[in-house]
C-alpha positions, 0 to 999 in steps of 0.5 A, a space after each residue: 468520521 472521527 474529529 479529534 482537536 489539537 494543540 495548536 503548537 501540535 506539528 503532527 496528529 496523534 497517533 490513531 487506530 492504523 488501517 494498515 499494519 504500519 505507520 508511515 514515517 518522515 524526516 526532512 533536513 529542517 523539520 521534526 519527526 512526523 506520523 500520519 495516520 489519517 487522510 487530512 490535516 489541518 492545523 489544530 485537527 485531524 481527521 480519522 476516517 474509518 471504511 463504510 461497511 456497507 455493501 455495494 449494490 450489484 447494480 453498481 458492479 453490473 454497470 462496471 461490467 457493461 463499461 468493460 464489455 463496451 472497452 472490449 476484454 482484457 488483454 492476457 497478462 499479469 495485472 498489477 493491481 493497487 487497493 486501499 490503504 484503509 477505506 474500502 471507496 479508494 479504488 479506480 474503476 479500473 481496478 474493479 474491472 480488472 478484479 471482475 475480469 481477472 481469471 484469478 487473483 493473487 492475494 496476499 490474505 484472502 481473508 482479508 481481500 475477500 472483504 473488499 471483494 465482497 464490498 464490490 460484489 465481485 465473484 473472482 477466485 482468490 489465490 493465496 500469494 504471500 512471502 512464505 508461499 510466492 516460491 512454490 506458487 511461482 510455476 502454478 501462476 507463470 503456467 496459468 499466465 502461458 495459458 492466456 489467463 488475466 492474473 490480477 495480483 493484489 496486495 492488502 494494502 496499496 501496490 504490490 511489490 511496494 514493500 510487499 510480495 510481486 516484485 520477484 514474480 513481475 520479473 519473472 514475467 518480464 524475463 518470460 516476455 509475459 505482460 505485466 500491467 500496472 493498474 495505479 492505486 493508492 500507496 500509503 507512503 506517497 499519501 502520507 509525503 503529500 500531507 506532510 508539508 515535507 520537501 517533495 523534491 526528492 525523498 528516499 523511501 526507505 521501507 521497513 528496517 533490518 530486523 537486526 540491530 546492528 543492520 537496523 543502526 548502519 541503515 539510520 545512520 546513513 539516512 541521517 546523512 543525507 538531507 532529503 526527506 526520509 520515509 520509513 515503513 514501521 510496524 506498531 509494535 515497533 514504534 517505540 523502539 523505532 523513535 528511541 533509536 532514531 531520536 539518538 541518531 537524528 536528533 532534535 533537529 530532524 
């Protein structure tokens, strides 16, 4: 845990080592520009947490196991499943379970997934399932799914289809009469409103910019119209380019 003071005037935590691989942003109708990058806020601190890299003990995972036989077993379908956003402890034991149980799971970076696996001592083969291959893995998945598999899709981060891969084969699975089963977790964009002091009344999630400059400048103007919060996805690399734009499109004022 890393305790950082600041200002007393601050109105937002400075910006810190991302867990994931953007930042979420928000505007409201009355208040500044505003970047979360950690769990809690307070005033003058801001509270970085950072994952254990500890394992869990088999034990723990045996005892997930025994709760899930007396549950009886899972029922065959697509599992849509949420993992955390940045420490390896934010995840339901429904999740485990599911992850334990599941026939396979689709990763968006096995590399990366195989470490919360791994954490949880959990033996389940990993399939690689990202925007560049979901295409091609599309008729291997809905064939296994029509076989009576339990398919668990994961993302690295948050929930899947959350401006991340699983919305196209969920529809598919919907169109196929094929269950699909959302197994709720954490989503950093929600996480972020909750902290922020924000209306929460209503919002627009907005997700990640067009590439596009000309595209990328329609979407902020037609954000600045409207006066619920704004929530933007932005990639660290892009962050400066996102803060002049936006700053000569909002304004001071937001």
């Amino acid at each position: 845990m890393l305790l950082r003071r600041l200002p007393s005037t601050a109105v937002s935590p400075a910006t810190a080592a991302l867990s994931r691989r953007y930042t979420s942003y928000l505007f409201s109708s009355q208040r500044r520009l505003q970047s979360f990058n950690s769990i809690s806020f307070y005033p003058t601190l801001s509270f970085l947490s950072f994952c254990s890299t500890s394992e869990i003990s088999p034990e723990f995972t045996d005892l997930i196991a025994d709760q899930s036989s007396k549950r009886g077993p899972l029922k065959p379908g697509l599992y849509l499943v949420g993992t955390p956003i940045g420490n390896l402890e934010d995840i339901t034991l429904r999740a485990l379970r599911v992850l334990k149980s599941a026939d396979v799971i689709l990763s968006e970076d096995t590399r990366h997934s195989g470490k919360l696996l791994h954490y949880y001592n959990i033996k389940t083969p990993l399939l690689s399932y990202h925007k560049y291959n979901e295409s091609q893995r599309e008729h291997t998945v809905l064939k296994r799914l029509k076989q009576g598999e339990i398919v668990a899709l994961i993302s690295d981060a948050g929930m899947p289809g959350i401006s991340d891969p699983g919305t196209e084969l969920a529809k598919i699975c919907v169109d196929e009469n094929i269950p699909v089963i959302p197994i709720p977790g954490p989503s950093a964009f929600l996480t972020a409103l909750s902290a922020s002091g924000l209306s929460t009344d209503e919002f627009t999630f907005v997700g990640f910019l067009p590439k596009h400059a000309g595209s990328r400048k329609e979407r902020l103007i037609a954000s600045a119209s409207e006066t619920t919060t704004q929530i933007f996805y932005v990639p660290p690399h892009k962050l400066g380019q996102f803060l002049e734009e936006s700053s000569l499109i909002f304004g001071d004022s937001r």
